[in-house]
C-alpha positions in Angstrom: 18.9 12.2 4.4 20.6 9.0 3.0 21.5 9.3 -0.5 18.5 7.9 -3.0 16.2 7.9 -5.1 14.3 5.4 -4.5 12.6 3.7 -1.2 10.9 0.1 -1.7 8.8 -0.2 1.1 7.6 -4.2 1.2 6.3 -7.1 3.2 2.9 -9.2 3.3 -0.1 -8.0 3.0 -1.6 -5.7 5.7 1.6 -4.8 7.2 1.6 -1.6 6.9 3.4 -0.4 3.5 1.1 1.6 2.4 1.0 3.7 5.6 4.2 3.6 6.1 4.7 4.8 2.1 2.6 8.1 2.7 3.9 8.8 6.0 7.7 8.7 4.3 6.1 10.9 1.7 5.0 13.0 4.0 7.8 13.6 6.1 10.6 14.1 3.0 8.0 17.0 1.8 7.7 18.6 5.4 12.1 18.4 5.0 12.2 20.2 1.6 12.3 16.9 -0.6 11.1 16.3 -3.2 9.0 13.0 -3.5 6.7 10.9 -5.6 4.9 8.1 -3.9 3.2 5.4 -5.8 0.4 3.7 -4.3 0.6 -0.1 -5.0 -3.1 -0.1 -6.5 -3.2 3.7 -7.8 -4.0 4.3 -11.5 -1.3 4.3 -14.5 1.2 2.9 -12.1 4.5 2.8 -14.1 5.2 -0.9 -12.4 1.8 -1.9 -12.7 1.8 -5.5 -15.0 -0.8 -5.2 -18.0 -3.0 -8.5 -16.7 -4.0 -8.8 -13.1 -2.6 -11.8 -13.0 -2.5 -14.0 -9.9 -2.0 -17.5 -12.0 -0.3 -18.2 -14.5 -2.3 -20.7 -17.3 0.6 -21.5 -19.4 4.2 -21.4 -19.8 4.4 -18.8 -22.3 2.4 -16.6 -19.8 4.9 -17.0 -17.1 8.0 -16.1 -19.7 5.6 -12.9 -20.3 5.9 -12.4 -17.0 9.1 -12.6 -16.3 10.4 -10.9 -19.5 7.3 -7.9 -19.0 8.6 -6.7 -15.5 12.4 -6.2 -16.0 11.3 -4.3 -18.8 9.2 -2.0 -16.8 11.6 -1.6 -14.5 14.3 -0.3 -16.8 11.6 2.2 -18.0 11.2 3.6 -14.9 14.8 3.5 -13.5 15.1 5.6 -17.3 12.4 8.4 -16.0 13.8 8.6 -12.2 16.9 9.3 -13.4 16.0 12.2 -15.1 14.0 13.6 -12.1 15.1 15.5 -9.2 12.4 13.5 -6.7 12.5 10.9 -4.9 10.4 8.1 -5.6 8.6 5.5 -2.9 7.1 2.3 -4.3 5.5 -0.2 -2.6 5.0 -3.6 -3.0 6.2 -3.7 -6.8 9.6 -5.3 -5.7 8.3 -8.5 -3.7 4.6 -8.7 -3.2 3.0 -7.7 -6.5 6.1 -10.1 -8.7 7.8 -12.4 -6.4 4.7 -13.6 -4.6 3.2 -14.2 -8.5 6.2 -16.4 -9.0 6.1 -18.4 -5.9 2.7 -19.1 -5.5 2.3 -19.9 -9.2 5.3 -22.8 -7.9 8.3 -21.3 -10.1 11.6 -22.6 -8.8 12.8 -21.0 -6.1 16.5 -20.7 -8.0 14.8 -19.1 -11.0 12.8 -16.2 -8.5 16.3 -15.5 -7.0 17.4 -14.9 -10.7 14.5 -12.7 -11.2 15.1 -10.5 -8.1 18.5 -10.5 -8.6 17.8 -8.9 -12.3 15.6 -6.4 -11.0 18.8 -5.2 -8.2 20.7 -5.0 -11.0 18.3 -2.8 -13.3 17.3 -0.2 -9.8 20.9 -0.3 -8.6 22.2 3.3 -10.6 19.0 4.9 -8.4 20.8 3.8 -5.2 17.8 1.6 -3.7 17.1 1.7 -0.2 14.7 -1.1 1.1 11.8 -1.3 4.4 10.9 -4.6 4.9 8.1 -5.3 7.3 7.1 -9.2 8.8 5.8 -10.7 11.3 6.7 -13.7 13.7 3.0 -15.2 13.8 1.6 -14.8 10.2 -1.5 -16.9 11.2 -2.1 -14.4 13.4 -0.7 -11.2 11.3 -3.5 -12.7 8.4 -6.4 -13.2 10.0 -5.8 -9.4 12.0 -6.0 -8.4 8.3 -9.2 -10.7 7.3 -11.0 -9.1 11.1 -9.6 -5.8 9.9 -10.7 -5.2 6.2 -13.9 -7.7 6.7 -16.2 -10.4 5.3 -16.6 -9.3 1.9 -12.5 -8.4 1.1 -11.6 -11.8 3.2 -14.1 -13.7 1.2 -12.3 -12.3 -2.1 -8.8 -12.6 -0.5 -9.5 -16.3 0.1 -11.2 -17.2 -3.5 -7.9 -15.8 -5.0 -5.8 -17.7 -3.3 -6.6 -21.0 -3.1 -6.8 -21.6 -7.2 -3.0 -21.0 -6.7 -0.6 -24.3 -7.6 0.6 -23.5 -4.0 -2.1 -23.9 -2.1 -3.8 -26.7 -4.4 -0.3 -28.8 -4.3 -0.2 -28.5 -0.6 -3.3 -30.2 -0.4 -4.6 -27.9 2.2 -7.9 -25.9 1.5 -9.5 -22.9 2.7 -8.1 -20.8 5.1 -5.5 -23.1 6.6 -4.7 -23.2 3.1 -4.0 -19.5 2.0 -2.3 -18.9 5.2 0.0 -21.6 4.8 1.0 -19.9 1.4 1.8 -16.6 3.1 3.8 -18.1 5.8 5.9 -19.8 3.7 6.4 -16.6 0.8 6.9 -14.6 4.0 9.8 -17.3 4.7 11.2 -16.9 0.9 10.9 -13.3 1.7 13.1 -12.7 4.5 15.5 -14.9 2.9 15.5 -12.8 -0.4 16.2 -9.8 2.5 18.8 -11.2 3.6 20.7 -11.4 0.2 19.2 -7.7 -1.0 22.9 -6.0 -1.7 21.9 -2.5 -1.0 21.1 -0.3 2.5 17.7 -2.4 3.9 15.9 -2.1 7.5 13.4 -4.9 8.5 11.2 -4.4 11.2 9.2 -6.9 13.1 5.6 -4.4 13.5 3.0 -7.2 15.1 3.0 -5.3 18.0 1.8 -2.3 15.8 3.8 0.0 17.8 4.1 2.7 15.0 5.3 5.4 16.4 8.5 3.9 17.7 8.3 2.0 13.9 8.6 5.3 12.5 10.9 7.2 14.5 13.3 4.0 13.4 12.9 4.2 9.8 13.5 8.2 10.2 16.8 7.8 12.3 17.8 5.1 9.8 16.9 7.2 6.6 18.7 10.5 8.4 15.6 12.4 8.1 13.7 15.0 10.9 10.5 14.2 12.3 8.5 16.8 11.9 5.2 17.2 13.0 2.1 19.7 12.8 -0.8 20.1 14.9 -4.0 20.4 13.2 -6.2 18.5 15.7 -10.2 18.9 15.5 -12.2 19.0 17.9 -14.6 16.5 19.1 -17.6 19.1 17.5 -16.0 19.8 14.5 -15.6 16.4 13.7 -19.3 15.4 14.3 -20.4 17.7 11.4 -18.5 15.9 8.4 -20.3 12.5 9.9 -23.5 10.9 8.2 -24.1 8.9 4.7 -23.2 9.6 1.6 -24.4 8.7 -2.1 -24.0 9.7 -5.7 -26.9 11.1 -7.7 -27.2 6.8 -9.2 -27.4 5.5 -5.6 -25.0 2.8 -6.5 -21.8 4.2 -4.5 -22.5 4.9 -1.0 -19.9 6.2 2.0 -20.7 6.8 5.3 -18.4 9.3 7.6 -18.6 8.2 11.3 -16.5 8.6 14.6 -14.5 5.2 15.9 -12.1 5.7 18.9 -12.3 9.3 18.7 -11.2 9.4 15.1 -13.4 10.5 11.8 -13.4 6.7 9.4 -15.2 6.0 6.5 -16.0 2.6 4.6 -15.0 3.6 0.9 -12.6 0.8 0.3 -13.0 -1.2 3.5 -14.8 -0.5 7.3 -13.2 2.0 9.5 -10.3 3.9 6.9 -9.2 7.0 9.2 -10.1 10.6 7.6 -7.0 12.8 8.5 -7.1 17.0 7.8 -4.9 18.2 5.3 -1.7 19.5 7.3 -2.0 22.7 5.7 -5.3 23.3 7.9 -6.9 23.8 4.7 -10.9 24.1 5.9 -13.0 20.7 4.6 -9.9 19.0 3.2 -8.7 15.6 4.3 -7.1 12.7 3.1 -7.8 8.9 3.4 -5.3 7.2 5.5 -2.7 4.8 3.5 -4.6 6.0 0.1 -3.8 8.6 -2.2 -7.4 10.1 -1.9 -8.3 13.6 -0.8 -11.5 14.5 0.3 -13.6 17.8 0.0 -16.1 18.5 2.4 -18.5 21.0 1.0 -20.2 22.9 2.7 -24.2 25.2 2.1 -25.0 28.6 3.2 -25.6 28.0 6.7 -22.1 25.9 7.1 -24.0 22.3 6.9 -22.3 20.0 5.1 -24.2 18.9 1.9 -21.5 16.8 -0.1 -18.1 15.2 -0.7 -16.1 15.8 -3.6 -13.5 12.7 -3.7 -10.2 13.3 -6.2 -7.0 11.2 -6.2 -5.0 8.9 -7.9 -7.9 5.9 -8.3 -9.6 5.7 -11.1 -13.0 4.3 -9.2 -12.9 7.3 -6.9 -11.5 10.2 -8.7 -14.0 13.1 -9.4 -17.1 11.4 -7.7 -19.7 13.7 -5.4 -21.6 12.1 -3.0 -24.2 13.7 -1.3 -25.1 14.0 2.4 -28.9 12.3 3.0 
């Protein structure tokens, strides 16, 4: 294993950091490491800014900005330090700061400062970058939009175009957004290019991720290692059905897509995987650090779902089978 303790995992959205984050967590435990993996969206992140802010109103909120991140940073590289783990974070480098920056139109020289600052603060936790893009980001974004559906596309969109990008490009709607990505994507590969410390980039639109995977292992000097805990086409049919809480405001339903158990908690068709421990009733939410407990009655019928993890809507709800 390359020396490190820390792994940024980064690229636009929907291409694949966060699976790409738990499977690297994953795979350093199944080795003996030690890891902690931040989710980009998971509660109390130490990176996470204060405001979700995706434009900036004034000038004195952009100096926040700029002034509030290094400083969370330095916090952090303070606490890795004095741990023996090591830490994956995604996103918190490029997507969840830079993209702020750009698409709030800071100059381009100024962001370069910024990310140069931020090298500078991680560099004593030796760094190691994954950087993920793709050729076609039309098509890479609206595989995302088709993938996550109406109701997160609708809300991606809305975001976007109040943005000084997209409204000084004169462009609207979709054409709009996307043209914001392609061109932050651009600024992106650029800013890889000039990243000082060990980096990979890997061009996924053909979503082979398997072959993705065995690269960043062979490039991070770490074992695959695998475990077979593969259910049955029965025993997968018995976790499926809807789901509600006692309020019938939160509803999941569990179904089979393409052989595999999904469920809509976040967004349609998030794969359900067994715990690799073969722990009975236990799973875990692909790309999402959610576990889920399968409960069963007397007769072995499953009644309920117990959900616990690191997000805050999630954490500690039941739903119950009806």
């Amino acid at each position: 294993m390359l020396n490190t303790n820390l792994i940024l995992v980064d690229g636009i959205t929907g291409s694949g950091k966060s699976t790409t984050a738990q499977f690297l967590a994953s795979q350093l435990n199944k080795n003996g490491i030690n890891v902690k993996w931040y989710h980009e969206e998971e509660t109390n992140h130490p990176l996470a800014y204060e405001e979700d802010v995706e434009v900036f109103t004034s000038q004195s909120e952009t100096e926040k900005f700029l002034e509030t991140i290094p400083q969370l940073w330095c916090e952090f590289v303070k606490q890795v330090r004095c741990s023996d783990k090591i830490h994956i974070i995604e996103s918190h480098l490029l997507q969840d700061t830079v993209r702020i920056l750009f698409q709030n139109n800071i100059e381009k020289a100024k962001i370069m400062d910024f990310v140069h600052e931020i090298e500078n603060i991680i560099k004593p936790l030796n760094p190691i970058l994954l950087y993920f893009y793709q050729h076609n980001v039309n098509c890479s974004i609206r595989k995302v939009w088709n993938r996550r559906g109406p109701a997160w596309k609708k809300w991606f969109i809305d975001s976007d175009i109040q943005t000084p990008y997209v409204k000084s490009s004169g462009l609207t709607g979709e054409v709009g957004v996307i043209k914001l990505w392609s061109d932050y994507q651009s600024f992106t590969n650029h800013l890889f290019e000039r990243y000082q410390f060990k980096k990979l980039s890997i061009e996924n639109s053909d979503n082979e991720w398997d072959d993705y995977q065995l690269r960043i292992l062979d490039f991070l000097n770490l074992n695959l290692i695998t475990k077979n805990n593969l259910l049955t086409l029965e025993e997968k049919k018995r976790y499926c059905g809807t789901y509600k809480n006692q309020e019938g405001n939160q509803e999941c339903t569990v179904k089979l897509f393409n052989d595999n158990l999904v469920c809509d908690l976040i967004w349609p068709d998030i794969r359900i995987l067994p715990l690799e421990n073969g722990t009975k009733n236990f799973f875990y939410l692909e790309s999402f650090p959610i576990f889920i407990h399968f409960i069963e009655n007397k007769k072995g019928f499953i009644k309920e779902l117990i959900l616990s993890g690191r997000r805050e809507k999630l954490d500690g709800k039941t739903l119950y089978k009806i």
